[in-house]
N, C-alpha and C positions, 0 to 999 in steps of 0.2 A: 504494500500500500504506500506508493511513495508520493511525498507531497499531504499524505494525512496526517495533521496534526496529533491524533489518537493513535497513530502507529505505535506498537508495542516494540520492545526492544527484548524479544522474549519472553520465558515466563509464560505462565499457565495462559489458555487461550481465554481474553476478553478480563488481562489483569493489567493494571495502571504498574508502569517501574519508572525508574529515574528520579532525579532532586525534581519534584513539579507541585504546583499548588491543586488539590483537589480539596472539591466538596464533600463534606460528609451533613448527613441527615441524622438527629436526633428524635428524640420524644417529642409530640408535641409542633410536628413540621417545622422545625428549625433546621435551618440549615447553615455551617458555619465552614469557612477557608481553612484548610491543614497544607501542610508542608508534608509530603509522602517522598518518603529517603528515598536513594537511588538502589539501597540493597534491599530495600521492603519487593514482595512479591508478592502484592494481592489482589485478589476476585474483586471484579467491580462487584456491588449488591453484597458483597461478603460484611459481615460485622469486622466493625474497629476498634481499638483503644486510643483513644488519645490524651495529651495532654490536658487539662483544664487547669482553671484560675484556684481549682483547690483538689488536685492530686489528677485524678482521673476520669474520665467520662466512655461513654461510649454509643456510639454509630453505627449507620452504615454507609458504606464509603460508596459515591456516586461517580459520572463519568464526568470529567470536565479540565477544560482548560483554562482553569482561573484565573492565569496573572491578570490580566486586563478586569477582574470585579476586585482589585482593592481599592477600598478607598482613600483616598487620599488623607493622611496623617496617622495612617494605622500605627502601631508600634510593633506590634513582635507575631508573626504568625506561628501560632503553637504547632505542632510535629503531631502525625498519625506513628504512635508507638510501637505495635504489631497488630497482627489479626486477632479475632476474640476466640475463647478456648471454647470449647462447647459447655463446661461449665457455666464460664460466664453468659454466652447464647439463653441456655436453661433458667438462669438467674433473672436474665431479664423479662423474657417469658412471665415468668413467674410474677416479677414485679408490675411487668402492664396487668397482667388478671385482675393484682389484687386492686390497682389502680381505678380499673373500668368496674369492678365490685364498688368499690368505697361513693366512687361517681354515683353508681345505678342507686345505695342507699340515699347520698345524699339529693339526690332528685326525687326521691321517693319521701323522703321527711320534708322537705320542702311542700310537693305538691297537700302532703296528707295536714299540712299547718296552713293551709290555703297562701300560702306567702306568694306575691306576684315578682318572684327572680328567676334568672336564665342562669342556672349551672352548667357551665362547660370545663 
């Protein structure tokens, strides 16, 4: 594929490699700029770890050629760390459940107190 900016440099078939900026997607449709090493080898759609403002986070790594969406006066693009274990996958899992549980109650106390609010 020459002349495609998404050209791979190897690596598993439809994996981002090299120093380049990609997007990852979070909970809750965020989506934020990572710095992906040139020796990371990973699945586009595969979960991530990355760095955050207080240890850790985690994603799923999208396809993109970011440089051109930084804003202007950014300070530090944080680093995609490695791929996520299946542990952590399962982890997560688990914690959207319990997330969209806790939601489904509090919409359910809300309507049952007649109160006029939109929980999302």
């Amino acid at each position: 594929m020459m002349g495609d900016p998404d050209a791979l440099r190897g690596g598993a078939p439809g994996a981002l490699t090299g120093d380049r900026l990609v997007q990852v997607r979070f909970k809750g449709h965020r989506i934020e700029l990572f710095m992906l090493a040139e020796e990371l080898v990973i699945p586009i759609g595969r979960h991530v770890i990355v760095e955050a403002e207080r240890g850790i986070d985690a994603g799923i790594l999208l396809r993109c050629d970011a440089g051109r969406l930084i804003p202007s006066g950014r300070k530090e693009i944080k680093r995609i760390l490695r791929e996520a274990t299946g542990e952590e996958i399962c982890h997560l899992a688990r914690v959207r459940r319990e997330d969209e549980e806790a939601l489904r109650i509090c919409r359910q106390r809300v309507e049952s107190s007649g109160l006029t609010m939109r929980v999302t």
